[in-house]
N, C-alpha and C positions, 0 to 999 in steps of 0.2 A: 593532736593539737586542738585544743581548745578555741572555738570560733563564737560570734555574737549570739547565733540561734542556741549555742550549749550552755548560756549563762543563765543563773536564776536568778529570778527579779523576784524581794521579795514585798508584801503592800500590803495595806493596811492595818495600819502604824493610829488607828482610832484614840487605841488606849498609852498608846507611848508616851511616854515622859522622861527628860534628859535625868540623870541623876547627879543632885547636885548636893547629898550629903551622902555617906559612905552606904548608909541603909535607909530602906523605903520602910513605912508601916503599911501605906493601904493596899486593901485587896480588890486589885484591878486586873480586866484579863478574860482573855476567853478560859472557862474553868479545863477543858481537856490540855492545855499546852502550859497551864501552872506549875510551878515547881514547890514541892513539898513544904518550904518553909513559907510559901505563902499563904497555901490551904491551911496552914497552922494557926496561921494568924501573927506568924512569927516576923522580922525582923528580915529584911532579903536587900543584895546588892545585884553584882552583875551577874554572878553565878545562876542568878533565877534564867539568867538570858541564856547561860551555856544548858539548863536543863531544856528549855523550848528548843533548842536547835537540836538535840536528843528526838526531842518528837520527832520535830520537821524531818531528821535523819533517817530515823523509824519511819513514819511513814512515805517516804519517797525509795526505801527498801520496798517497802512489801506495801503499800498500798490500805493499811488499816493503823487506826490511833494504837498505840502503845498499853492506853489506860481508859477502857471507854467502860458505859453505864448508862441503865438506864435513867438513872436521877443522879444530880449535883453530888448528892454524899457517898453514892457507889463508886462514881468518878473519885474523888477524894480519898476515898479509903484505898481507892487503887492506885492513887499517885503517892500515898504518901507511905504503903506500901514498896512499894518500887519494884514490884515483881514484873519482868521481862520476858517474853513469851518471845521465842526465837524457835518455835514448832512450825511456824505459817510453813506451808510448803515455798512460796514465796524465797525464803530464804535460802534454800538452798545453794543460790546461787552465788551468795553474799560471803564473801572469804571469810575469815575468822576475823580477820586484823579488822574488816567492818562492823562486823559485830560487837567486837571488843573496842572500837571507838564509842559506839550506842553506850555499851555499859558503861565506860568515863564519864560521858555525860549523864547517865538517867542515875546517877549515884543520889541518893538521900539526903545525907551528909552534904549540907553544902562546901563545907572545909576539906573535905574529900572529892568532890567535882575538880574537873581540869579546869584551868583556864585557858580564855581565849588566844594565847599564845602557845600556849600545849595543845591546842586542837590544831592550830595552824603547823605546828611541830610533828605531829604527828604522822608515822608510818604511811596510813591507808592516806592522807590527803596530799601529802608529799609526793607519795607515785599516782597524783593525778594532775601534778604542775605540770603546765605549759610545757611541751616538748620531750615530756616524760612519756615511755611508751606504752601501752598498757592491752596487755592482753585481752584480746574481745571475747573471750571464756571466764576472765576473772571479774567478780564484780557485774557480772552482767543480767540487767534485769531481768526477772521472767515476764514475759509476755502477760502473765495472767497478776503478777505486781503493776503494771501498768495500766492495765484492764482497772484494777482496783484502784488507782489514785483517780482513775476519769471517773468512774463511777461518784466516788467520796469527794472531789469537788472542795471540800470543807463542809462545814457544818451549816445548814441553815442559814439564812440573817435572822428569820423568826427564832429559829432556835436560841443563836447565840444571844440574840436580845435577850428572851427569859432567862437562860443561864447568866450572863450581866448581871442582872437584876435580882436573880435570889443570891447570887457572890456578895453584892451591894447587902442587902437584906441581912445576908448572915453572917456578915463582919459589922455591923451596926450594933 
């Protein structure tokens, strides 16, 4: 059962913006949690929001970004890439069904991503509703995934302010 302390909160929503034409042009965002057709420069709806929940999913598995670098365009070339690294020892404890939810979302293709009804629809979050029972072997994180989300924190504010700011730069 699902109680107040198991809920995640999530904040700061700095850069959010409601969408009120079918697609966005600008490149806004922390650059590790962008989804491919932004780093493109291309044309993006909600689907950009099902790839960050990808991250978010990824790293609250195993405790590291999905797509990290040391400069803006190694990150970029690894999101827009899309290549999925599911070696962490971390994962081992991650069933298939969770993994293969990750890969729904971190797809490239935005017309190929789930939508937010399909992830709600889906296998692995459906056997975590409310009242649902769920084996404490399945899905269960490793100690040492946890260990790594405390450590990682997020990214800087210093940091993420210069990543902003050359995103801003390099879509000008």
């Amino acid at each position: 059962m699902i109680t107040d302390s198991d809920k995640l909160k999530l904040i700061d929503f700095g850069l959010a913006k409601v969408a009120k034409q079918p697609s966005l042009h600008e490149v806004a965002g922390t650059p590790y949690y962008m989804a491919p057709e932004i780093v493109s420069g291309n044309a993006y709806g909600v689907k950009a929001d099902m790839w960050s929940i990808g991250v978010l999913l990824y790293i609250m598995m195993c405790g590291f970004l999905p797509f990290n670098g040391k400069t803006t365009e190694r990150v970029f070339e690894r999101i827009k890439a899309g290549m999925i690294n599911f070696e962490h020892e971390e994962f081992k404890l991650v069933s298939k069904e969770g993994k293969e939810l990750i890969k729904k979302l971190l797809v490239v293709d935005p017309r190929k991503r789930i939508t937010a009804q399909e992830l709600l629809n889906d296998a692995w979050i459906k056997k975590f509703d409310e009242g649902t029972i769920v084996d404490a072997q399945t899905d269960a994180l490793d100690k040492k995934a946890i260990e790594n989300m405390r450590k990682f924190k997020g990214v800087s504010h210093l940091k993420r302010a210069v990543m902003n700011i050359l995103v801003k730069m390099a879509s000008e």
